[in-house]
N, C-alpha and C positions, 0 to 999 in steps of 0.2 A: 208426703208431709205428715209429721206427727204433732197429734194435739197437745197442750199443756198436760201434764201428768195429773194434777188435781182436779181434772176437769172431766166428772163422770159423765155427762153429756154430749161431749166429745163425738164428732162421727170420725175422725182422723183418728188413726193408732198410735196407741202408749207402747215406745221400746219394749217397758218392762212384761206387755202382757202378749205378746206373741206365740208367746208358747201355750198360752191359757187357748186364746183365742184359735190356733191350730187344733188343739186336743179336739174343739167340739164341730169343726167344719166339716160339714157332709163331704164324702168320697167320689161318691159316683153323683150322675146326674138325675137319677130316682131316689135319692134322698135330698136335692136340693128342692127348699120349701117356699113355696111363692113362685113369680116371676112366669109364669105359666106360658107365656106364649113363647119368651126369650129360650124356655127349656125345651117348648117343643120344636120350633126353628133348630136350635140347635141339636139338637136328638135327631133330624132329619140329615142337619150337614154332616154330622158325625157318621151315622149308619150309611148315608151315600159314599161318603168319602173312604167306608172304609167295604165296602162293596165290588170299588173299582178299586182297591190295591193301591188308594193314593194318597198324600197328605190333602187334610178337607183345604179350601180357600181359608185365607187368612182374615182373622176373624178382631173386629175391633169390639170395645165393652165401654160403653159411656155410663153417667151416672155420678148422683153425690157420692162422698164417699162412704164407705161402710156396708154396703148392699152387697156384695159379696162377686165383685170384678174377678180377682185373685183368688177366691174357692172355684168359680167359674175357672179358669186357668189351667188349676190344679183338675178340675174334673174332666178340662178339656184331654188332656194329657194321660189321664187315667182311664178313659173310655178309652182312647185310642192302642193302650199298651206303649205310649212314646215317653220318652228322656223330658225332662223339663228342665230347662236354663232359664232363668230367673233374671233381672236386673231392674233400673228403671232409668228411665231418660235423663235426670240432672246428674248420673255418675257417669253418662256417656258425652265425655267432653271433648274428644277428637275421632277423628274419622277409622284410626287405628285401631284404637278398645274397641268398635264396634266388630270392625272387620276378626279380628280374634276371635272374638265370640261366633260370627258368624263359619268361619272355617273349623272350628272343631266342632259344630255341630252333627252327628249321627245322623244316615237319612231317615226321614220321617219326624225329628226333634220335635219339641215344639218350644218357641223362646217369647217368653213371655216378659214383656216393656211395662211395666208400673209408670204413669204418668209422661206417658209417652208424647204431648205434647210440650214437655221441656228436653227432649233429646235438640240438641247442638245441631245448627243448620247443615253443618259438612258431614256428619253423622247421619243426618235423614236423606243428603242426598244419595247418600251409599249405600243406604236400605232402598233405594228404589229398585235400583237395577238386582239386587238381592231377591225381594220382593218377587219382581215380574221376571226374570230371566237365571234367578238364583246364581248368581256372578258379582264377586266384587273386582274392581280395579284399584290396585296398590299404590300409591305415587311413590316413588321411591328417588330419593335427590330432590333437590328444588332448585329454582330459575331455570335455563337453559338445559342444561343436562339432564332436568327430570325426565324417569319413566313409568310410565303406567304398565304394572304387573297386573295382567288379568288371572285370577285365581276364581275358581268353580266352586261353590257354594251345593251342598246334598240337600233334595229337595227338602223344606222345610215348613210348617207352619207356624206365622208371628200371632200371638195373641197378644193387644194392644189396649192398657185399659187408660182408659184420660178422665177425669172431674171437669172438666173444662173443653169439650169438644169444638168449640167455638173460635179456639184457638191454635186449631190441627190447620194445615196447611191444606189448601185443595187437591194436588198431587198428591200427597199422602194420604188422606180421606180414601180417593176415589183407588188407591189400592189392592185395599180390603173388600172381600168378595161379600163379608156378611158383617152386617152391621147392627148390634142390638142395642137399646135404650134400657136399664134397669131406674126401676120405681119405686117408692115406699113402700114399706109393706102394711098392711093392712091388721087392725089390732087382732083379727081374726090367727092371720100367719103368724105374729109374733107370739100368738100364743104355743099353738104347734112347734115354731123356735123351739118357747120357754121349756117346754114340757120334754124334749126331744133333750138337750142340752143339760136339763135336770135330771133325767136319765144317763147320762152320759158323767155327767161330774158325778152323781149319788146323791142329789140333793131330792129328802120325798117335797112336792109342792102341790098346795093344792091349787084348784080349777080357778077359784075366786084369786090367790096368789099370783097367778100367771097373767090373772086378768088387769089385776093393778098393777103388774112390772110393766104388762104390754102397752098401756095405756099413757106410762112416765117414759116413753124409749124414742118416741118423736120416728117411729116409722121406720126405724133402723136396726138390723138385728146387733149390730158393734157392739151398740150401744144397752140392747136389751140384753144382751149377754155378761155387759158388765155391770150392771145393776143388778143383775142376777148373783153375782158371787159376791158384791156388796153385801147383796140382803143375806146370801147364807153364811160370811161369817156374822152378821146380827144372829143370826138366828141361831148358831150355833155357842154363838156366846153369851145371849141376854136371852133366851128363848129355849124352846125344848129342840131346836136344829128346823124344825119343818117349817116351811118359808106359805105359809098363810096368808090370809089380805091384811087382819093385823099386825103381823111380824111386817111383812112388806112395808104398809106403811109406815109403821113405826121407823123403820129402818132408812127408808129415806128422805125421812124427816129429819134425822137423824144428818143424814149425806147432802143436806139441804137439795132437794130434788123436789119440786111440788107436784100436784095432782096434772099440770099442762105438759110437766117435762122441763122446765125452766129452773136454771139454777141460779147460783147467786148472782153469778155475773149476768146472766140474761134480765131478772127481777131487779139489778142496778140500774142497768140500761133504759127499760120501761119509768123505773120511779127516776130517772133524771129525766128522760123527756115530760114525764107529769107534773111531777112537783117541782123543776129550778125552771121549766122552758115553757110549763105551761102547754103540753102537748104535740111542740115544735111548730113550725118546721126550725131545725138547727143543722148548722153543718155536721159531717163525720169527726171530724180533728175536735169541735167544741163537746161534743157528746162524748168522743175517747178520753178527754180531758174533763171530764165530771165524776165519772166512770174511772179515775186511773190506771188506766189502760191505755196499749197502744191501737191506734185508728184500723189498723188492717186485724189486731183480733179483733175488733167489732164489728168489722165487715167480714169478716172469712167466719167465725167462729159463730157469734152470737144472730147478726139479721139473717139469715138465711129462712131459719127456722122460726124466729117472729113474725116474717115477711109469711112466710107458709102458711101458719096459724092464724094470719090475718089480726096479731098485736102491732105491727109498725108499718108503717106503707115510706115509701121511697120516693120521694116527689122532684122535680127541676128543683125548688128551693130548700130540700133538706128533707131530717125524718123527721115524720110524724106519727105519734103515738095513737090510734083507732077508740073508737068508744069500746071496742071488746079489752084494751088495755087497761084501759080507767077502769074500767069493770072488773077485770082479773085482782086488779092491786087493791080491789074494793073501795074506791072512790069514785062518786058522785063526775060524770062527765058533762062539760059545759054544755050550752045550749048553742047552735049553730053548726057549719060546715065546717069539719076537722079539715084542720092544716091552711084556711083561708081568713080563717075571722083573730086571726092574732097574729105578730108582728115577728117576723123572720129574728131569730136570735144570731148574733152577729159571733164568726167564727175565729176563733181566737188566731190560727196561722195565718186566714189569708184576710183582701179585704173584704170577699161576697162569698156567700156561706158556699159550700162545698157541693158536689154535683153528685147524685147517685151514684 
């Protein structure tokens, strides 16, 4: 899934910056920054795996998006000296394309599924037996006369990244030999990121510079990466080029970015539940409709990260905007129990306001 392009805060990826965001993604797995346990789990499957002369177990990668699933991937594949094949599950829509993909795989490959809980049911079935026994069977005809062509599959390993683990099917789950959870990073690591990355593109930054990008990136390196070549053309067009705490801020102030990491659309979202709802609780459809927005970007895009920061809570009767929100937007918060002492705001699509 890719973010709206205007949208610097974004943890889903812009078409346009792929090749930006490639240029600065660590190689190997000693240059991947953070995630400390996830690298050394895998530093161990990897040097095992490659010990005994075999492809490691097939390895799954959960996590919001932007944490770096897909450099994992790529580093997986780079340790190993193997081929990488590439795709993601909502382009795998028959059982077919998969099976393709899987037969010209080289032994040892490794084929890496982006969002691989939206691969096609007939499609996952065919990765099992792929999977566990590296064999697909072909249907070839339909009704009566069909035949199953059993074709041999070169041992392989699937690296499998999903935003949504929740939603992987049990058999498919219970596949995968190693299983890691990726985490925010910490404004600590995003700053090692920044600094890494500003070497990397040529931009000089200083300590305090890194420290205010780290601090607007909401825990995401995507995201601190693109705030980062935000501020260096600031910097390098209104400024002497060197991206400092006041360039920085300047800059996205500029990119309407604030000191929490919230941008417009997210500062829309808190001042309708403040000021038209009175703090909610309001349906999703009523709040996207305040907002001019549609209901899924402001559950996909915007609450995740207010819910995190602890500005919006999620309740049975709708969202509610927290005393830390009132406070952000610098207004005075009422007196009593948020989300119970004021009267459910009625949702414009249906008749009872919307459900988390």
């Amino acid at each position: 899934m890719t973010g709206p392009e205007g949208n610097l805060v974004s943890a889903y990826v812009h078409d346009a910056e792929l090749d930006a965001e490639a240029s600065v993604r660590p190689k190997r797995l000693a240059e991947f920054i953070a995630q400390h346990r996830v690298r050394d789990q895998l530093d161990l499957l990897l040097q095992g795996a490659m010990r005994r002369g075999s492809p490691p177990d097939h390895i799954l990668l959960s996590g919001p998006p932007g944490l770096g699933k897909t450099t994992l991937a790529n580093i997986v594949a780079a340790e190993l000296g193997a081929g990488l094949r590439v795709t993601s599950g909502p382009v795998i829509e028959r059982s077919g394309d998969l099976a393709a993909i899987l037969t010209s795989l080289a032994e040892g490959d490794v084929l890496f599924i982006d969002e691989i809980h939206r691969i096609a049911k007939p499609a996952e079935e065919l990765l099992y037996s792929a999977m566990e026994d590296f064999r697909v069977d072909v249907i070839v005809g339909k009704g009566p006369g069909a035949t199953a062509i059993p074709l041999d599959v070169e041992p392989f390993t699937l690296v499998g990244a999903t935003t949504r683990s929740g939603l992987l099917t049990g058999p498919m789950r219970d596949r995968f030999g190693f299983v890691a959870h990726l985490d925010f990073y910490s404004p600590a690591d995003l700053e090692v990121l920044l600094r890494r990355s500003a070497r990397i593109l040529g931009v000089p930054i200083t300590d305090d510079g890194a420290v205010e990008i780290s601090g607007r990136s909401r825990g995401t390196p995507r995201i601190a990466n693109r705030l980062l070549r935000r501020v260096r053309d600031f910097a390098e067009v209104r400024a002497d080029g060197v991206v400092t705490l006041e360039t920085a801020r300047a800059a996205l102030t500029v990119y309407d970015v604030d000191a929490l990491g919230l941008d417009r659309l997210d500062r829309a979202v808190l001042t309708a539940l403040v000021d038209s709802f009175r703090g909610g609780p309001v349906g999703l459809s009523t709040l996207a409709v305040a907002v001019g927005e549609q209901p899924d970007t402001v559950e996909e895009v915007c609450e995740p990260f207010l819910v995190r920061a602890g500005l919006l809570a999620r309740t049975p009767r709708g969202r509610v905007a927290t005393e830390a929100a009132w406070r952000h937007l610098g207004r005075t918060p009422p007196n009593g129990t948020f989300g119970t002492d004021v009267p459910v705001a009625p949702d414009l699509f249906s008749a009872t306001p919307d459900q988390p």
